[in-house]
N, CA, C and O of each residue as an XYZ file, in Angstrom:
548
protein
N     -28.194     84.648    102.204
C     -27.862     86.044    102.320
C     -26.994     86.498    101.138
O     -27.408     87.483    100.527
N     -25.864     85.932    100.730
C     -25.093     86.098     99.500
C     -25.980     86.344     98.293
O     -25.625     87.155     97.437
N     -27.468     85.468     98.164
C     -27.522     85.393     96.717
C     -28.555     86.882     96.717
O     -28.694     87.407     95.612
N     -29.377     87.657     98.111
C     -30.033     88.573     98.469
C     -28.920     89.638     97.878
O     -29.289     90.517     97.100
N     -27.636     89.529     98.254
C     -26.745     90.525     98.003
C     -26.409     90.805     96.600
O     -26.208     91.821     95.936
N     -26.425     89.148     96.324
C     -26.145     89.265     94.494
C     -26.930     89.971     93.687
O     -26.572     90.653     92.727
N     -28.270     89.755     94.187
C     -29.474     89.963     93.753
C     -29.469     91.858     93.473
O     -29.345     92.444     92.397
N     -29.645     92.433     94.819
C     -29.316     93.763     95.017
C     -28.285     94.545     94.042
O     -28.578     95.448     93.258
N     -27.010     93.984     94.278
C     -26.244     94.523     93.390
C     -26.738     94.541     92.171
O     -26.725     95.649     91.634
N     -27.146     93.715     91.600
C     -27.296     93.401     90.354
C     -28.394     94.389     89.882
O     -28.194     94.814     88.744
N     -29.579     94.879     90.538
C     -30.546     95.901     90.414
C     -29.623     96.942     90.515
O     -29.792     97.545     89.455
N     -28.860     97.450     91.059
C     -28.018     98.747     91.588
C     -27.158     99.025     90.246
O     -27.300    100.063     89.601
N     -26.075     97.799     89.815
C     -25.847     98.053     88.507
C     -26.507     98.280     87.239
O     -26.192     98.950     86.255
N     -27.838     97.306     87.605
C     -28.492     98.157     86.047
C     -29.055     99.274     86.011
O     -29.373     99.843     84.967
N     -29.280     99.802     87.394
C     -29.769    101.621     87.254
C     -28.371    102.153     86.478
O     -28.478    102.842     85.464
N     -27.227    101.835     86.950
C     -26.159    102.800     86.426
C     -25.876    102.421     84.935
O     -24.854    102.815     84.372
N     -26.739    101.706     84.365
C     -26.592    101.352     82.336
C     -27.095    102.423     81.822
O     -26.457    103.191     81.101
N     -28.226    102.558     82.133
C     -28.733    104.151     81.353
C     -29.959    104.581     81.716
O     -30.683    103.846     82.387
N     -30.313    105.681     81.371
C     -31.503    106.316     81.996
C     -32.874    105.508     82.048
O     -33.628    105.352     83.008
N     -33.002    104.953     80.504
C     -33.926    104.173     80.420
C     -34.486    103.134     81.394
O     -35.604    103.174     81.907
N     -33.547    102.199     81.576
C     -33.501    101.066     82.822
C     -33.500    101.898     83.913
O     -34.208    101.469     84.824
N     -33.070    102.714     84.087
C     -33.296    103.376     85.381
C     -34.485    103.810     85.467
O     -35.227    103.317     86.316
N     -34.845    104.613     84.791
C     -36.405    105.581     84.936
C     -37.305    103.683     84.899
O     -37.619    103.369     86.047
N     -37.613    102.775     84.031
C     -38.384    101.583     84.537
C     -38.392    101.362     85.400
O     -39.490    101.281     85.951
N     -37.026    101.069     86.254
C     -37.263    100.310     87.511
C     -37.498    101.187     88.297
O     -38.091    100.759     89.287
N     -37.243    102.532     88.313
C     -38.121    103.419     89.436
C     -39.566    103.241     89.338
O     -40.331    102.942     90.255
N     -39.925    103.525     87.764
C     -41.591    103.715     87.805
C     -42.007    101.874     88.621
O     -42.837    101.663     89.505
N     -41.221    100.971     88.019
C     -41.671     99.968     88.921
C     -41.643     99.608     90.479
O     -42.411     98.947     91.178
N     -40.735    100.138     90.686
C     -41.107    100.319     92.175
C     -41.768    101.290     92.618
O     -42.238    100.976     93.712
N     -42.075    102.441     92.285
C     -43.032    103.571     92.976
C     -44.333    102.752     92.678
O     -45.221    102.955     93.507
N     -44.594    102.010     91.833
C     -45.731    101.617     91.343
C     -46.010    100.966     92.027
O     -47.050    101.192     92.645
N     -45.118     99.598     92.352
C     -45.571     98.371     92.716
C     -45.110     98.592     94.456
O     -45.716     97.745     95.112
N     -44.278     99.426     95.296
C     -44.147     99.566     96.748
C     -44.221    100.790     97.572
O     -44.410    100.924     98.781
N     -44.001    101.770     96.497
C     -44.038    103.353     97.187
C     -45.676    103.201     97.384
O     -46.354    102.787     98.325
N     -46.031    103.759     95.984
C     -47.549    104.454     96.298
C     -48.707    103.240     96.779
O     -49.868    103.633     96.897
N     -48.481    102.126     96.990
C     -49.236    100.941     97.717
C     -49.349    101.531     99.310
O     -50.377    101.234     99.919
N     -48.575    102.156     99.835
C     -48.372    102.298    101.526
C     -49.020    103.431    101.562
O     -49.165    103.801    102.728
N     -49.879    104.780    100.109
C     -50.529    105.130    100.726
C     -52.244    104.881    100.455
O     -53.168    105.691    100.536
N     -52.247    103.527    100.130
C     -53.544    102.614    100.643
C     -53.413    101.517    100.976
O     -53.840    100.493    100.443
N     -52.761    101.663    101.961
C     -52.758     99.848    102.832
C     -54.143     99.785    103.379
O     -54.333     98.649    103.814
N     -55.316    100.643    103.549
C     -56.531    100.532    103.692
C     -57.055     99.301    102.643
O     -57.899     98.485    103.013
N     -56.464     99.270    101.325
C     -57.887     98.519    100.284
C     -56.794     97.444    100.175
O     -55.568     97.537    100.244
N     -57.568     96.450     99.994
C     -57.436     95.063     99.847
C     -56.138     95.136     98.407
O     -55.207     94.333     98.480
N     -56.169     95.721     97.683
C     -55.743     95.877     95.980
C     -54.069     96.341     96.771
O     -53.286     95.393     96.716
N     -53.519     97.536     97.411
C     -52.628     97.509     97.822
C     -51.688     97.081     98.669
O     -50.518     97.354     98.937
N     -52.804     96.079     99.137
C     -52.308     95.305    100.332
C     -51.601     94.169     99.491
O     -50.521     93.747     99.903
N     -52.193     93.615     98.251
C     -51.840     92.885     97.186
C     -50.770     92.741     96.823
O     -49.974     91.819     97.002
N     -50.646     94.376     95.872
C     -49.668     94.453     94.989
C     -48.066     94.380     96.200
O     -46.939     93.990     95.895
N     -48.439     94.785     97.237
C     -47.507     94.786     98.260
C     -46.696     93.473     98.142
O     -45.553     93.203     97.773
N     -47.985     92.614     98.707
C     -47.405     91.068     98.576
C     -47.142     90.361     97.896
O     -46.583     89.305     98.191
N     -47.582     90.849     96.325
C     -46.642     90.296     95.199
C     -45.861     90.417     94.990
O     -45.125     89.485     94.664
N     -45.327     92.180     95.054
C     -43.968     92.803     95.046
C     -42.889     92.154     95.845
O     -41.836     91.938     95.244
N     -42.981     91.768     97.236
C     -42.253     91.377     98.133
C     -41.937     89.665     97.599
O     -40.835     89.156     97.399
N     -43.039     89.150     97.487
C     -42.876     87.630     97.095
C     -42.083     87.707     95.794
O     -41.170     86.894     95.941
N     -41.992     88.183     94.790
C     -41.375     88.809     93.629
C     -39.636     88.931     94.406
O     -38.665     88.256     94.062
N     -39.655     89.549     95.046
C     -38.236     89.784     95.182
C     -37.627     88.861     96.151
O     -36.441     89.025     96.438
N     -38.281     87.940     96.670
C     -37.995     86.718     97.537
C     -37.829     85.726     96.352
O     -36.755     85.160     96.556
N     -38.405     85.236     95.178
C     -38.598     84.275     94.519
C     -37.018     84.716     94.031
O     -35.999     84.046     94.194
N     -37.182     86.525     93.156
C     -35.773     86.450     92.214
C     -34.916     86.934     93.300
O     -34.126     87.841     93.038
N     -34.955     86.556     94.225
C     -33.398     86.318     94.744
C     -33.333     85.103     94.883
O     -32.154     84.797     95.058
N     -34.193     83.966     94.903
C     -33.785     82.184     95.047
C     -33.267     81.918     93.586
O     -32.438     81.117     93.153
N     -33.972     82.780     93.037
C     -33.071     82.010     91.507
C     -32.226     82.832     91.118
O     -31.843     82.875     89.949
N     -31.759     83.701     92.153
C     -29.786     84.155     91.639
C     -29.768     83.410     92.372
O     -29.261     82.523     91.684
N     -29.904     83.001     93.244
C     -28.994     81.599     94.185
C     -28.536     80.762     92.993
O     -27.466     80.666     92.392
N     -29.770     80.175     92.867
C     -29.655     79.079     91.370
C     -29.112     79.030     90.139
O     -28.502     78.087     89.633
N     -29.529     80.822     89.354
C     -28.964     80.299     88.468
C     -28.003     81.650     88.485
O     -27.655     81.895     87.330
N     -27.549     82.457     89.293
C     -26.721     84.356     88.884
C     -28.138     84.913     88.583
O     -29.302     84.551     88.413
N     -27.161     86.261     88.627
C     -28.157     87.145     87.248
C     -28.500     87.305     86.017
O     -28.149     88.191     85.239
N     -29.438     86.124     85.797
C     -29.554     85.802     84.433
C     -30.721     86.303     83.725
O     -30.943     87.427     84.175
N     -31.748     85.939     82.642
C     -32.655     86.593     82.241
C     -33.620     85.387     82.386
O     -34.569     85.336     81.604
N     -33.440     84.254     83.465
C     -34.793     83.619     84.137
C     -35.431     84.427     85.194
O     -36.585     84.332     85.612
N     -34.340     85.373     85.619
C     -35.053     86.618     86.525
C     -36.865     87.204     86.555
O     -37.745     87.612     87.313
N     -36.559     86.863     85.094
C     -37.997     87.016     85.075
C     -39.569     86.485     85.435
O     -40.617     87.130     85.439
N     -39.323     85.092     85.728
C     -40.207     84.508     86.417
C     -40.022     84.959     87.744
O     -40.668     84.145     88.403
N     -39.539     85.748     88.499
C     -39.703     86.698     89.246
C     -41.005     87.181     89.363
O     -41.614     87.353     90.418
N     -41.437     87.409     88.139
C     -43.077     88.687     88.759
C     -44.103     87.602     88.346
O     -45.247     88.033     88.197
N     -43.881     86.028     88.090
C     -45.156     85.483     87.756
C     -46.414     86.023     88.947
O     -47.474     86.363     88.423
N     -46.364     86.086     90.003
C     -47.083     86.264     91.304
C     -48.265     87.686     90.415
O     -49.316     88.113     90.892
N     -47.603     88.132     89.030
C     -48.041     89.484     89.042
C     -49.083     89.204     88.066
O     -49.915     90.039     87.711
N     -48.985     87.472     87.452
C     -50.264     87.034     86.353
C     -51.557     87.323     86.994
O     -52.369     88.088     86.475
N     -51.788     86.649     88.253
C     -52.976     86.616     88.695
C     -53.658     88.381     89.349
O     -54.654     89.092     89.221
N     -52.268     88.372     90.096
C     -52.582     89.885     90.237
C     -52.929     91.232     89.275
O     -53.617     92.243     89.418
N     -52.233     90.781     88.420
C     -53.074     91.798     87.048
C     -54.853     91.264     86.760
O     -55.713     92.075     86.415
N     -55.099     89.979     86.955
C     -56.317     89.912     86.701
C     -56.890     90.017     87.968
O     -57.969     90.608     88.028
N     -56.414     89.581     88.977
C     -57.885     90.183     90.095
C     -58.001     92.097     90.096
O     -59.059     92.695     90.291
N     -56.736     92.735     89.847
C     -56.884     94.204     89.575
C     -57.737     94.537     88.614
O     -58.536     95.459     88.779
N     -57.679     93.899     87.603
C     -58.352     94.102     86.340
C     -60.156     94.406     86.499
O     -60.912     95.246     86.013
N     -60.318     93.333     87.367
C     -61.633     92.850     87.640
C     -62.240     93.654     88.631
O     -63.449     93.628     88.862
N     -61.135     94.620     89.428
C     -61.297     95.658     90.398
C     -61.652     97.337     89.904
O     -61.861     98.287     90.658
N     -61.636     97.331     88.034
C     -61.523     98.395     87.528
C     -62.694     99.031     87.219
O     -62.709    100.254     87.083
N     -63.732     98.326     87.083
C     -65.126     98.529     86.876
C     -65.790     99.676     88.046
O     -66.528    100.657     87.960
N     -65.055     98.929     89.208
C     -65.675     99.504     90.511
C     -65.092    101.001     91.224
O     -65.539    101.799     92.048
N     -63.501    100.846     90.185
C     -63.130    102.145     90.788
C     -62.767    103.382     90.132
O     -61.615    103.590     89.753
N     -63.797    104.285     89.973
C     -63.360    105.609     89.704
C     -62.198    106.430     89.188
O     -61.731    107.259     89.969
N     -61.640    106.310     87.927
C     -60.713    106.583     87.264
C     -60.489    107.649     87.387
O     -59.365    107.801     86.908
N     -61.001    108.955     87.897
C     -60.503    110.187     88.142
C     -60.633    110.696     89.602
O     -61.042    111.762     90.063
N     -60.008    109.248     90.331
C     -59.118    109.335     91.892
C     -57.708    109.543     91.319
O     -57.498    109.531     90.106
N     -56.716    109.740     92.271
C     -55.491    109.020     92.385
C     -55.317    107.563     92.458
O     -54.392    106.970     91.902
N     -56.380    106.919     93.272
C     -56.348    105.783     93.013
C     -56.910    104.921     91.884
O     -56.343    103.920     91.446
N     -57.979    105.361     91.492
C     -58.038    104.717     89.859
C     -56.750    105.312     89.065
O     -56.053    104.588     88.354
N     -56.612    106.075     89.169
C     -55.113    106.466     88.683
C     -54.122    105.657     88.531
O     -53.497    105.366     87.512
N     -54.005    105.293     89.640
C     -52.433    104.383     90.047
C     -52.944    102.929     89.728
O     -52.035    102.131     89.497
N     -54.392    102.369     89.666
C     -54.563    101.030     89.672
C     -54.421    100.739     88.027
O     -53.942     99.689     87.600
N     -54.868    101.737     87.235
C     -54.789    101.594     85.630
C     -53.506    102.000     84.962
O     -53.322    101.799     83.762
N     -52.691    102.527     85.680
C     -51.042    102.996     85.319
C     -50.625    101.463     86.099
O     -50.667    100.550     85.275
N     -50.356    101.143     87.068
C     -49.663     99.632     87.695
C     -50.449     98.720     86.534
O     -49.681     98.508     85.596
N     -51.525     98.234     86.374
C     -51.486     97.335     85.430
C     -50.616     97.411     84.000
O     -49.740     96.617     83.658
N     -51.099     98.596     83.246
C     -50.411     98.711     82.417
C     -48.719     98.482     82.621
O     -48.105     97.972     81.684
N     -48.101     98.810     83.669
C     -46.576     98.973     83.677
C     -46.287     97.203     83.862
O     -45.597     96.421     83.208
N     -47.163     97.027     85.064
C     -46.835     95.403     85.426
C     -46.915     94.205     83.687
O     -46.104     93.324     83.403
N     -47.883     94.537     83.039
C     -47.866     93.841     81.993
C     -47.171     94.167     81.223
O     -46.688     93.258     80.548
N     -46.840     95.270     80.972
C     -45.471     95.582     80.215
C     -44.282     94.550     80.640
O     -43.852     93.703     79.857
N     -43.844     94.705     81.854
C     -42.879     94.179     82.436
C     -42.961     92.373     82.187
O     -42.054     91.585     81.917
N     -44.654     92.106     82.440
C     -44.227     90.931     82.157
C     -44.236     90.691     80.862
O     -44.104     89.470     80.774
N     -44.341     91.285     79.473
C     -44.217     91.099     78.473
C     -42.390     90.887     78.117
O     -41.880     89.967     77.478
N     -41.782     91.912     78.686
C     -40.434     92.006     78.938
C     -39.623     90.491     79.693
O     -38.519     89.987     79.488
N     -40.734     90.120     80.594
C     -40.202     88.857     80.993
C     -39.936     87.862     80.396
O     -38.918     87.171     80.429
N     -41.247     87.720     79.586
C     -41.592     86.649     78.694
C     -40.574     86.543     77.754
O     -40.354     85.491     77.154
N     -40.139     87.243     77.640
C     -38.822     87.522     76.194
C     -37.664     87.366     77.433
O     -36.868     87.815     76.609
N     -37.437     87.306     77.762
C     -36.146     87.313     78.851
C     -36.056     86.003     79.189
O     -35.017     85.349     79.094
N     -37.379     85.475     79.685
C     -37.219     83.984     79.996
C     -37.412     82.774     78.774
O     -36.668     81.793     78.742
N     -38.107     82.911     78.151
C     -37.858     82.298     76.718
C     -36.581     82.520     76.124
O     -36.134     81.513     75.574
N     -35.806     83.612     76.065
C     -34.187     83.530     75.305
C     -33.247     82.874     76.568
O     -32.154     82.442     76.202
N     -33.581     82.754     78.088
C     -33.217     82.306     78.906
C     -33.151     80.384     78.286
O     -32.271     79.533     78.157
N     -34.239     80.448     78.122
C     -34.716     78.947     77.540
C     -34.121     78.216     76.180
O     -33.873     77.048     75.884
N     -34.023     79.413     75.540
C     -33.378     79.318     74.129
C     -31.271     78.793     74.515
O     -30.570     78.077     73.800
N     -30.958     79.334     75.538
C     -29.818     78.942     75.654
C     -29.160     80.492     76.040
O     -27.940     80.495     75.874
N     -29.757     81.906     76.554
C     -28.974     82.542     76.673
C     -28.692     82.325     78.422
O     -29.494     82.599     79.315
N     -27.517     81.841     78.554
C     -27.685     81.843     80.068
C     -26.591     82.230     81.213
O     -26.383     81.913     82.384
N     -25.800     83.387     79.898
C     -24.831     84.073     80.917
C     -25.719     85.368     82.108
O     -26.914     85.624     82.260
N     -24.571     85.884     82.703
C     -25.202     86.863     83.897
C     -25.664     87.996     83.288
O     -24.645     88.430     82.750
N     -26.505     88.708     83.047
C     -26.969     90.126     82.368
C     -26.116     91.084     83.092
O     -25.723     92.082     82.488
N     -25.710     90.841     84.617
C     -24.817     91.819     85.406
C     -23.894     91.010     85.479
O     -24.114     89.851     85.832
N     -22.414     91.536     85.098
C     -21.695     90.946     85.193
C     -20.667     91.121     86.721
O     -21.327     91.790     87.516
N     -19.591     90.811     87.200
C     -18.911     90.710     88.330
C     -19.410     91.388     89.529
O     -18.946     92.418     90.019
N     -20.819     90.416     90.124
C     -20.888     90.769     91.116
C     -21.117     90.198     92.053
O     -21.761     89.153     91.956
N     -20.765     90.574     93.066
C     -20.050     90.095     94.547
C     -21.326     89.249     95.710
O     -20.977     88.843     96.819
């Protein structure tokens, strides 16, 4: 429960760094948990649901492990495979829905993010391995 809390805080403080980090992690969550609930009908949102959630179960075991550090980022691995079974879902769906909409905006954002990871967890690797958030409870 502590490291769930650590975890939390630690998202809560980096909205308050600057707009930038803030406006990401909104678009990442509207992306990856808001607008999923309004198609829990298709298999694809039922997905991103359960990556999202497994995502935030994994990076809260590794603030247990290691704080808030920038291994955080193996956090969204769950989102490798899921970008490619979406990917493979794009052929079939109609890009001028809302939902082809949202399935070709979430990939793009999710691979962004994990591009962002990849650099986070490699300088993680390199030896950077203080807390990115610092004093929290």
């Amino acid at each position: 429960m502590h490291a769930f809390l650590r975890f939390n805080s630690g998202m809560m403080n980096m909205m308050k760094r600057s707009t930038p980090v803030r406006l990401w992690l909104l678009l990442l969550v509207t992306a990856n948990m808001v607008i999923p609930l309004f198609f829990l009908g298709r298999l694809e949102a039922r997905l991103v649901l359960a990556a999202f959630l497994a995502s935030i179960v994994l990076m809260t075991a590794l603030t247990a492990i290691s704080g808030f550090t920038r291994l955080l980022g193996l956090g969204h691995m769950f989102w490798i495979p899921l970008l490619w079974f979406l990917w493979t879902r794009l052929d079939g769906t109609p890009s001028d829905t809302f939902f082809g909409l949202w399935l070709s905006v979430l990939i793009i954002l999710n691979a962004l993010s994990l591009v962002i990871d990849t650099v986070d967890v490699s300088r993680y690797i390199a030896g950077e391995r203080e807390e990115t958030v610092k004093d929290l409870t």
